[in-house]
PLY file of the C-alpha trace (Angstrom):
ply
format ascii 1.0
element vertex 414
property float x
property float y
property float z
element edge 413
property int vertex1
property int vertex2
end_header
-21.44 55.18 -45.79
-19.87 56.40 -42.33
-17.59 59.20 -42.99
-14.38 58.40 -41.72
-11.14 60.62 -40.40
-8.34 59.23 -41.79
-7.89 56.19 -43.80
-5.10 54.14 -44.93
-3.85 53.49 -48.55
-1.29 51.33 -49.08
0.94 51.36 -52.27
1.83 47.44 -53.03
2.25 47.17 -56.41
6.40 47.41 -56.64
7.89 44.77 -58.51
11.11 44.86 -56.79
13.59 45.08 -59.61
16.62 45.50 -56.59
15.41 42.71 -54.73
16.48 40.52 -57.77
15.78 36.67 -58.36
13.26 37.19 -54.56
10.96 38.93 -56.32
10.46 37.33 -60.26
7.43 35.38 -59.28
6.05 37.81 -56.40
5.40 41.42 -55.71
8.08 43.03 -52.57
5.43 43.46 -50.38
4.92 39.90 -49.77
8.77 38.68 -49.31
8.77 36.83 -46.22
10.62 38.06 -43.60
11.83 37.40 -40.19
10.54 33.75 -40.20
6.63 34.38 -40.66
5.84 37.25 -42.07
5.95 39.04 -44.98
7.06 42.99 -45.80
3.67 44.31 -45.78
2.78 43.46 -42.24
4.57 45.98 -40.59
2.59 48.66 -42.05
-0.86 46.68 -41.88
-0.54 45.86 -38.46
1.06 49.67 -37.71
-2.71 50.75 -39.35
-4.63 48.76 -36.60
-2.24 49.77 -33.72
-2.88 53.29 -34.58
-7.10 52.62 -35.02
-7.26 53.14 -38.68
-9.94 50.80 -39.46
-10.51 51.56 -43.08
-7.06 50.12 -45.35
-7.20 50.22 -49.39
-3.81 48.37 -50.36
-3.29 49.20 -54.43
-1.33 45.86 -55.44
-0.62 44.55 -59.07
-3.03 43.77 -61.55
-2.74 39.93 -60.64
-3.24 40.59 -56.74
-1.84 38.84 -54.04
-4.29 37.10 -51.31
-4.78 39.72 -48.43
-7.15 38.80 -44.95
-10.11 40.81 -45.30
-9.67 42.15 -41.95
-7.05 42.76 -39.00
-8.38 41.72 -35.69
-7.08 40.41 -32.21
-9.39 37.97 -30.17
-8.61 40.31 -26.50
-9.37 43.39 -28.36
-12.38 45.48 -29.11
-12.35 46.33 -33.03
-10.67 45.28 -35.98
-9.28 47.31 -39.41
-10.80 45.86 -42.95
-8.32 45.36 -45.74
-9.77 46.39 -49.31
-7.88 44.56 -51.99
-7.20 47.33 -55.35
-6.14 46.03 -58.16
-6.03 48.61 -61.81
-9.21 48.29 -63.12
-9.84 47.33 -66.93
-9.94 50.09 -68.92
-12.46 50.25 -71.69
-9.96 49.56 -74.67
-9.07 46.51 -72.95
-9.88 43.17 -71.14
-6.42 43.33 -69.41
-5.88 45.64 -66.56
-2.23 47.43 -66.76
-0.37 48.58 -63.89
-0.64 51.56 -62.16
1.61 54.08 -64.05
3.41 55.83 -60.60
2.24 56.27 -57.32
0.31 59.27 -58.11
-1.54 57.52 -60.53
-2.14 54.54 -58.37
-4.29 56.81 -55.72
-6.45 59.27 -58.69
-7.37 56.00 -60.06
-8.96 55.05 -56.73
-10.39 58.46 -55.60
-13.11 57.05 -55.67
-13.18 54.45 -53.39
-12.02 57.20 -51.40
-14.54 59.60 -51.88
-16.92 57.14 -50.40
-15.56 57.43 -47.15
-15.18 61.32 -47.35
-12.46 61.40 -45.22
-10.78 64.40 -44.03
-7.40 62.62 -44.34
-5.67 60.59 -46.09
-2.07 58.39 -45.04
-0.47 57.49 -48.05
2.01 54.42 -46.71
4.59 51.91 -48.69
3.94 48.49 -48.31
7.73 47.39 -48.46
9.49 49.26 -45.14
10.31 48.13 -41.43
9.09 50.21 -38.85
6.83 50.57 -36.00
5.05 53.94 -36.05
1.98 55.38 -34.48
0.14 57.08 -37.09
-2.25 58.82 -34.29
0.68 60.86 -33.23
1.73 62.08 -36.79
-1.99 63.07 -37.59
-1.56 65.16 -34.22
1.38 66.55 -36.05
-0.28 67.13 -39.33
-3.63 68.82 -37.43
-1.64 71.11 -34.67
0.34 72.23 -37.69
-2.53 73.20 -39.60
-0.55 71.70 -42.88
-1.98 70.33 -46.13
1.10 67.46 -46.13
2.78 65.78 -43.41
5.97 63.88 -44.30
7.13 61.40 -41.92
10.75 61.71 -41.83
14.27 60.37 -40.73
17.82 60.48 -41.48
19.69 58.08 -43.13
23.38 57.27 -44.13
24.75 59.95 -46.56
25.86 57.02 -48.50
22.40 56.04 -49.30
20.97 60.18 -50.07
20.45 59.09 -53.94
18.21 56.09 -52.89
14.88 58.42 -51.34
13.57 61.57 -51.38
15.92 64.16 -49.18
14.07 67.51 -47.61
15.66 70.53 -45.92
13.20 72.22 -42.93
13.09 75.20 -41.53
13.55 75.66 -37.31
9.45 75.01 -37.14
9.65 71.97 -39.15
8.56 73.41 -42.53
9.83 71.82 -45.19
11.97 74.03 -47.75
13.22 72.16 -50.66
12.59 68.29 -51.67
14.40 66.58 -54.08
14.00 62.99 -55.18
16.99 60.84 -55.41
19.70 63.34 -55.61
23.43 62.53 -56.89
24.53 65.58 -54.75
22.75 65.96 -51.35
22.84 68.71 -49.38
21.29 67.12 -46.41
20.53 63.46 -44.90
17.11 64.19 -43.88
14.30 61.64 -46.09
11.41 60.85 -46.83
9.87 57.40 -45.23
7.37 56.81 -48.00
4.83 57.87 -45.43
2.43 60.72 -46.24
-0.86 62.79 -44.50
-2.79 64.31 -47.13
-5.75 66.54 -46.22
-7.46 64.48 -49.04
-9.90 67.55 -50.95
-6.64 69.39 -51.44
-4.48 66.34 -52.18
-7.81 65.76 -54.36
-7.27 68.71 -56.43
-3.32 68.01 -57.08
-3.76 64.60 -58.36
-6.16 65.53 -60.87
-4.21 68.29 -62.42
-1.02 65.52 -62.44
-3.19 63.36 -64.19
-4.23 65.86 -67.00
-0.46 66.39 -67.41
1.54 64.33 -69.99
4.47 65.64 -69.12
4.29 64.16 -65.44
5.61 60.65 -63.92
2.51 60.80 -61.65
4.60 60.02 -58.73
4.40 61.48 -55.81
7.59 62.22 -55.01
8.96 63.46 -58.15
5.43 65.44 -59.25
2.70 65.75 -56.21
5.03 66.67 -53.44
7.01 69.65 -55.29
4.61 71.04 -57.14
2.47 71.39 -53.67
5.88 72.89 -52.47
6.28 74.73 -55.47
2.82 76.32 -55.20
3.72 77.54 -51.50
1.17 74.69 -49.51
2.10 74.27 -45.74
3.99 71.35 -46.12
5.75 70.13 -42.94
8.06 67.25 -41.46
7.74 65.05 -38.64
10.89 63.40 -37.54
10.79 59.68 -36.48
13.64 58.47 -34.36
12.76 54.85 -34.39
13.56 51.79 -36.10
12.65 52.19 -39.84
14.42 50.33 -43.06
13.29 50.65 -46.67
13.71 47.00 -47.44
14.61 47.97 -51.09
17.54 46.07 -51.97
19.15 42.71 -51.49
21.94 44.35 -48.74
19.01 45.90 -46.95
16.60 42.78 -46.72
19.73 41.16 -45.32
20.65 43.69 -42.95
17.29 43.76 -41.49
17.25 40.31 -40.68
20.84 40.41 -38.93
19.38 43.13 -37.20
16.69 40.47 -35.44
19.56 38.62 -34.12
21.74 41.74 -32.09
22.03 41.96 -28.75
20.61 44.43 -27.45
17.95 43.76 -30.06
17.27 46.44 -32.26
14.06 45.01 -33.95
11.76 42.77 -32.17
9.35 41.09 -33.92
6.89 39.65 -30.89
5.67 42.79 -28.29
2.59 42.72 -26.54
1.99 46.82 -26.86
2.49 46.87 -30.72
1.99 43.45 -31.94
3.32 42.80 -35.43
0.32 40.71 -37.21
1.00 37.83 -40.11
-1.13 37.79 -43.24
0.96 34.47 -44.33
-1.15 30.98 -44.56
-2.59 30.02 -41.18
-0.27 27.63 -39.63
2.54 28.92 -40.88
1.58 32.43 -39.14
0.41 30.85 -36.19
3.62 28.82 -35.25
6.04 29.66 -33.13
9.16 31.49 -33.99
12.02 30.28 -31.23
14.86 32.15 -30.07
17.99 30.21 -29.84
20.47 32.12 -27.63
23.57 29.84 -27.92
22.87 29.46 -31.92
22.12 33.37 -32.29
19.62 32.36 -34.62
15.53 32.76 -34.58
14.03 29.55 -36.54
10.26 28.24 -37.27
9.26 25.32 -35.43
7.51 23.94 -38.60
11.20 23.09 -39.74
13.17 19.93 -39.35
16.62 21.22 -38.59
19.42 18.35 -38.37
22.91 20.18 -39.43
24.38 23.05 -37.42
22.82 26.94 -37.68
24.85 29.97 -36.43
23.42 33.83 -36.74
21.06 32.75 -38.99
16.91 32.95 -39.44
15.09 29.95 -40.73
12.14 30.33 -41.85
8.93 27.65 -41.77
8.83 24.28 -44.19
12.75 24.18 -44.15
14.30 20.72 -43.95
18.46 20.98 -43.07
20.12 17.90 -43.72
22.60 15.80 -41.32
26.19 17.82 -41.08
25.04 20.94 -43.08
25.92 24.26 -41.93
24.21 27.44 -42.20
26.06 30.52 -40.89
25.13 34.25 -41.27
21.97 33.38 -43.66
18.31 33.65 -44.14
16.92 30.49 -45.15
12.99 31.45 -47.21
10.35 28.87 -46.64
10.15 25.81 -48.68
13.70 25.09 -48.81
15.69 22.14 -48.79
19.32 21.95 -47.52
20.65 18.63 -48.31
23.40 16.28 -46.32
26.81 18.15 -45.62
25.84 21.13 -47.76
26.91 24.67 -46.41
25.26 27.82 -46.76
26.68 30.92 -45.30
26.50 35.15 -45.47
23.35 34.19 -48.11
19.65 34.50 -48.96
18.14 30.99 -50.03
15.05 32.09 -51.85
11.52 29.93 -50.96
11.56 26.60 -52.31
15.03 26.75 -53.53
16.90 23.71 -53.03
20.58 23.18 -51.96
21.73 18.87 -52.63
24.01 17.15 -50.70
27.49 18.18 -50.08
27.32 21.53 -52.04
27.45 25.41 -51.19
26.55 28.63 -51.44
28.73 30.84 -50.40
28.62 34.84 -49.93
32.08 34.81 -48.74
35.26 33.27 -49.26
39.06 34.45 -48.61
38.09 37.76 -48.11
35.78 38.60 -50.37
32.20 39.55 -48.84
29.21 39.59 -50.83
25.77 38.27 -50.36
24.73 35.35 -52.09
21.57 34.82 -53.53
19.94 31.59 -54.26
16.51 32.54 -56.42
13.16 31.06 -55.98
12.77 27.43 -56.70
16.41 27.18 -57.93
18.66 24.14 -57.25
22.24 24.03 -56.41
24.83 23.24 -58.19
22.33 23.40 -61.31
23.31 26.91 -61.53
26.80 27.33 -60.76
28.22 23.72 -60.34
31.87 25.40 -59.05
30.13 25.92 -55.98
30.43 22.61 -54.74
32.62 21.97 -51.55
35.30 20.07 -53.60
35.57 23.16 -55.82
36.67 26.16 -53.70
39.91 27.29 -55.29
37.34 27.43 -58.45
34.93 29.04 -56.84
37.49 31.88 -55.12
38.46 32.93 -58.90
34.69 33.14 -59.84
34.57 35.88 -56.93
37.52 37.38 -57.53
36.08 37.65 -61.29
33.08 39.36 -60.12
34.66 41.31 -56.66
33.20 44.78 -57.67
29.94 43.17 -57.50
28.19 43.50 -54.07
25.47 40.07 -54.81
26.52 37.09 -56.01
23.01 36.06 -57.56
22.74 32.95 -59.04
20.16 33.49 -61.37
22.17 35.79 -63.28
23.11 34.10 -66.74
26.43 36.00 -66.55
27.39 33.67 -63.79
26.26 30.37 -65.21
28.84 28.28 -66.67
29.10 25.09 -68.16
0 1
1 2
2 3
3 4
4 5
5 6
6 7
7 8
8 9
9 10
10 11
11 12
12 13
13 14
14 15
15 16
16 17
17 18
18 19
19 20
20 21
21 22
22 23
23 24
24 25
25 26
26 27
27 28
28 29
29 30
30 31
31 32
32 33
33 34
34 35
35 36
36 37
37 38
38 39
39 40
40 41
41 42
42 43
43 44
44 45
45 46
46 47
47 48
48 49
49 50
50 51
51 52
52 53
53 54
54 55
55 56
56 57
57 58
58 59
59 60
60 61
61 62
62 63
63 64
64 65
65 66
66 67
67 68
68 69
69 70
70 71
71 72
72 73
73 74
74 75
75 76
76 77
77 78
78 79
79 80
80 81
81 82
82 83
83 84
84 85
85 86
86 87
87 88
88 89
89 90
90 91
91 92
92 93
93 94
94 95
95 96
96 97
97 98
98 99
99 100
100 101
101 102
102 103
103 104
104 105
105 106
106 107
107 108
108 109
109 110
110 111
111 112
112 113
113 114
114 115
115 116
116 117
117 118
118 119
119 120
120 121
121 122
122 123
123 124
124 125
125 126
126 127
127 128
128 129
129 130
130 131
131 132
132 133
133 134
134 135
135 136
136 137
137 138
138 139
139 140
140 141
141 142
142 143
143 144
144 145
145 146
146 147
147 148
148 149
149 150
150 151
151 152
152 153
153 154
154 155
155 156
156 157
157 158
158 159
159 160
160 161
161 162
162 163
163 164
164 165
165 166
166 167
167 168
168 169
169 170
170 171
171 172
172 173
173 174
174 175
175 176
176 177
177 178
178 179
179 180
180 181
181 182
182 183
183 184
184 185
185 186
186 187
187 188
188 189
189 190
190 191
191 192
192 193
193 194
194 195
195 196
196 197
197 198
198 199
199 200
200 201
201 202
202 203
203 204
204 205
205 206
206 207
207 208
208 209
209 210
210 211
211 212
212 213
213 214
214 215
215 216
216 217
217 218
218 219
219 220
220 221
221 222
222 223
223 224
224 225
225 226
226 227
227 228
228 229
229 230
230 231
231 232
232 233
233 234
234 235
235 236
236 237
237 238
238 239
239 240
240 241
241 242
242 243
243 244
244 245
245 246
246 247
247 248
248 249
249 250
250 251
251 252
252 253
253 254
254 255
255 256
256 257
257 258
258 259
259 260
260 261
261 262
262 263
263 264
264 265
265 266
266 267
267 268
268 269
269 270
270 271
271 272
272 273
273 274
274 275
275 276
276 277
277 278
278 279
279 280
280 281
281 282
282 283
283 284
284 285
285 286
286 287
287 288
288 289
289 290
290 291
291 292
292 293
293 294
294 295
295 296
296 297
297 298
298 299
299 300
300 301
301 302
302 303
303 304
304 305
305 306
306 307
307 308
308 309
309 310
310 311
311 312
312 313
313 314
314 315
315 316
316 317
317 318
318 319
319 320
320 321
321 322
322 323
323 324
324 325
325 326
326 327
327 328
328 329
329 330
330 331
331 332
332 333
333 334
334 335
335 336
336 337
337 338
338 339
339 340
340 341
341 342
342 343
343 344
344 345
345 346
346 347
347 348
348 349
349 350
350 351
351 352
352 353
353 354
354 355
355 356
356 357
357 358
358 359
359 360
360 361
361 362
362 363
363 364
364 365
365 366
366 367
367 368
368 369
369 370
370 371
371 372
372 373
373 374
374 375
375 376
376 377
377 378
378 379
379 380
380 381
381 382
382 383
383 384
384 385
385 386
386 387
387 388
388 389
389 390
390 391
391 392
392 393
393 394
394 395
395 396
396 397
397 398
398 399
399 400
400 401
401 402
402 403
403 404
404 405
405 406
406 407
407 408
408 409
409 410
410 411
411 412
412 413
């Protein structure tokens, strides 16, 4: 086989655990977002826009359907998508997971070694971002380094949630820690790695010989390179880039669609962002409604009234229902004079006539969370329109919490 550069690998196998009721049936990767697409696309279609032609994406041991291949009719090329699942081992008919990040690449040396690639870009298949991998491989190569970290800071309230690095004045990165409760810098990790791959080669299979190890790479790989005095070195990245890890953050990232000036775009001609959703839903139009503030699929029948909202494709709104400040998942029905407002609706969850779910009410702001397939008021019948004053003391009850999800059996009552 042709011996390749640099190629992609793609971890995809996260189950999402912060994401809550989004994510029971479905990997993160593939939450839809922004009205048709889903997580991963922003770091498949990055891959192609950067002329990486070879991507391994390491998903669950029950996959998720992938395209086999990234390609634009006007353009000369295309980048093929290798599905890679954990294998069966030979004690077992059932492939587990992949035990850490670490793990999930060793296992697949292999398929990498068949490339023989000089590097490798380790990349998470769960973040929002636009970044041109040719320039940090520039980086990683003028430096001479054995690890490139793609890097940028983020609010000190959110240190303990990635890995934070100090550098020295050339870039050189001086200590790592993952997750800390006490930071001593802002500076983190993006999940996105260059590996020259025979050293990076050599690291993972000493992790995996160790039983001591979480075979992750941020908590094993990268400080014990560190540790063992490899050039290691940063590359700061001043664009837009959000680890879509949590509820809050999903939401904030679609809000951030709808700001003006707009801070994410979704549709651009010089770095087009690429669907791997079903065909018509991917192909459809996503319109723009300037006096609404709100993007919305033309594959939806909207009758009620949206505000600073994004609806995504399949969603039927009902006569005199409102939707305010929400992202509405595909599949979803909002029936006649419901409202819906500062809330996810998860796909193919259903809302019935003249009830509500509501993120915020007499100032208390949280972000409600309808999970996938669920009904309202099944769940939480307080919730209905004729039930505020009920449904202000279940919030007050609950205030400390930042998501009102409705899946939560704490929250169901008779």
């Amino acid at each position: 086989m042709q011996k390749k550069d640099c190629i992609a690998m793609v971890l995809a196998g996260g189950k999402g655990t912060r994401l809550s009721s989004l994510t029971s049936a479905i990997p993160k990767p593939v939450v839809p977002f922004g009205g048709n697409h889903c997580l991963i696309d922003f770091t498949l279609s990055n891959c192609f826009n950067s002329h990486i032609d070879t991507i391994g994406v390491l998903t669950p041991a029950k996959p998720f359907k992938l395209p086999n291949q990234i390609k634009r009719q006007d353009a000369v090329g295309s980048s093929t998508i290798y599905s890679l699942p954990p294998r069966n081992n030979l004690k077992s008919s059932i492939a587990s997971e992949y035990t850490g990040t670490a793990n999930a690449i060793h296992a697949n040396a292999d398929f990498i070694d068949q490339f023989n690639p000089e590097y490798v870009l380790i990349l998470s298949g769960d973040h929002i971002y636009k970044m041109d991998y040719t320039a940090l491989l520039d980086y990683h190569r003028e430096k001479g380094a054995v690890a490139t970290v793609a890097v940028t800071t983020v609010p000190w309230a959110e240190t303990n949630r990635f890995g934070i690095m100090t550098t020295k004045t050339d870039g050189a990165i001086a200590e790592f820690t993952e997750k800390p409760t006490n930071s001593q810098s802002n500076l983190a990790s993006m999940g996105v790695y260059i590996f020259s791959w025979a050293t990076l080669k050599k690291y993972l299979l000493e992790d995996d010989c160790n039983k001591k190890s979480s075979h992750d790479f941020g908590k094993d790989i990268i400080p014990t390179m560190l540790n063992q005095g490899e050039k290691m070195y940063a590359n700061s990245f001043k664009g837009y880039w959000k680890d879509v890890g949590t509820v809050e953050s999903l939401y904030d990232a679609h809000m951030d669609l709808l700001k003006e000036p707009p801070v994410l775009t979704l549709v651009d001609a010089n770095w087009p962002v690429f669907s791997t959703m079903a065909g018509d839903v991917a192909q459809a139009a996503i319109l723009f409604d300037k006096e609404r503030n709100s993007l919305f699929h033309s594959g939806s029948s909207i009758n009620g009234l949206i505000s600073g909202s994004v609806i995504f494709s399949n969603v039927y709104i009902g006569k005199n229902a409102s939707i305010k400040n929400s992202v509405v998942m595909p599949g979803t029905v909002i029936g006649e004079g419901a409202c819906v407002e500062r809330a996810i609706v998860g796909p193919g969850a259903c809302i019935r006539n003249g009830y509500s779910l509501l993120g915020e009410i007499d100032g208390y702001s949280r972000i409600a969370v309808a999970s996938e397939n669920s009904t309202i008021p099944d769940v939480l019948p307080m919730y209905a329109l004729d039930s505020r004053e009920k449904a202000k003391q279940t919030v007050a009850k609950i205030k400390s919490d930042s998501i009102l999800d409705f899946s939560r059996p704490s929250l169901v009552k008779s």
